[in-house]
Every structure is written in C-alpha cells, then in structure tokens.
N, C-alpha and C positions, 0 to 999 in steps of 0.2 A: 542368685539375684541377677536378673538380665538389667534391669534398669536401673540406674544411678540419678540420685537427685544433683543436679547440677546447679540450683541454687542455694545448696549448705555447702560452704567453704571445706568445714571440718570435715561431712563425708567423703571429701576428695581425696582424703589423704589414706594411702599413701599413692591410690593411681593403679590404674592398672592399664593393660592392653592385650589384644588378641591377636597376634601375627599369622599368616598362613599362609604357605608356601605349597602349591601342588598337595600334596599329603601331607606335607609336615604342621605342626601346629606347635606354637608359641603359647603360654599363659605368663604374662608378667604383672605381677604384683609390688608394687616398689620397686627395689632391686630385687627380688627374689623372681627366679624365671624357672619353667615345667617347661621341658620340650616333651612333645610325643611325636612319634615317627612311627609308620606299619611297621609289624614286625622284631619293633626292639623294647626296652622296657621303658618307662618315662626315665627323663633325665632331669636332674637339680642343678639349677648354675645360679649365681649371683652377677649382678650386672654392675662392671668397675666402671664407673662413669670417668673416670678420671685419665685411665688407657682404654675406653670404648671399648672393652673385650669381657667377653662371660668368663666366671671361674667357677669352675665346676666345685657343689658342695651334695649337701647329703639331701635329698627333694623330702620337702615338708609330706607328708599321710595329704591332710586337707590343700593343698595348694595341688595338687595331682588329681584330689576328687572333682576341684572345682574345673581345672583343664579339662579331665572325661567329659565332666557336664555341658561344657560350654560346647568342644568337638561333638557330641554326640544330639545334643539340643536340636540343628536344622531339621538330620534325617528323622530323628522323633518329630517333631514338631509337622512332618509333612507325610510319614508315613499314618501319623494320628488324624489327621486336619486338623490341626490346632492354630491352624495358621486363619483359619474363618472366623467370621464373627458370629455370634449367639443369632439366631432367626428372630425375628421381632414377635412380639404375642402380637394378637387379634386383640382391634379394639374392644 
C-alpha cells in the first residue's frame, strides 16, 4: 500500500516511515525497523525511544517483504512506465 489515508486517525497507527541513505534503506513501522544494505541480509531492530538507539531483534517475514517492496517500487515503476497516466479515449 503506497498511500495512506490521512484523514482516519485509526489508520495512522502505528506510523510508519522510509529512511534512505545512499543505498541503505530504512522500513520503520512503529517501533519495529527492517534495514536493507547491498550485499548483506536485511536486519531486524526495534526503535527505544526512550535511549534513541535501535536494538537489534529477530526481523519480522512481512515487515522485510514490505521494505523489498517499497526499495524496489521506483526502479519497477520507471523501468515499467507506470509512472504515466492512462491516454484519454476519443470522444
């Protein structure tokens, strides 16, 4: 899901965000966090808001699918053109 309704209160929670760093890429869902890096396998952290510091846990199957998705989404979306709009029909 690329888009969030931001007028349901309730769908907000628990929040997410997409961080990106030259190659590195962030998936944070609440506190749960998916890092992916080239080269290495994803990583599982949990985010201690309390000491600002990630603590590494076990990375959820779907919180790792949803990170590939998102990373991998641009270059699909532009080697597909899916980034166009539908052509209009004839009147």
């Amino acid at each position: 899901m690329l888009g969030q309704d931001l007028t349901d209160p309730q769908r907000l929670r628990p929040g997410r965000a997409l961080m990106q760093y030259d190659r590195n890429l962030a998936w944070m869902e609440g506190d749960d966090v998916a890092i992916l890096q080239p080269d290495k396998p994803a990583q599982g952290f949990r985010y201690d808001r309390a000491s600002d510091q990630l603590r590494p846990q076990p990375l959820r199957p779907e919180l790792a699918r949803r990170a590939h998705a998102y990373a991998m989404w641009g270059t699909l979306a532009y080697e597909k053109e899916l980034y166009r709009l539908p052509e209009k029909a004839a009147p």
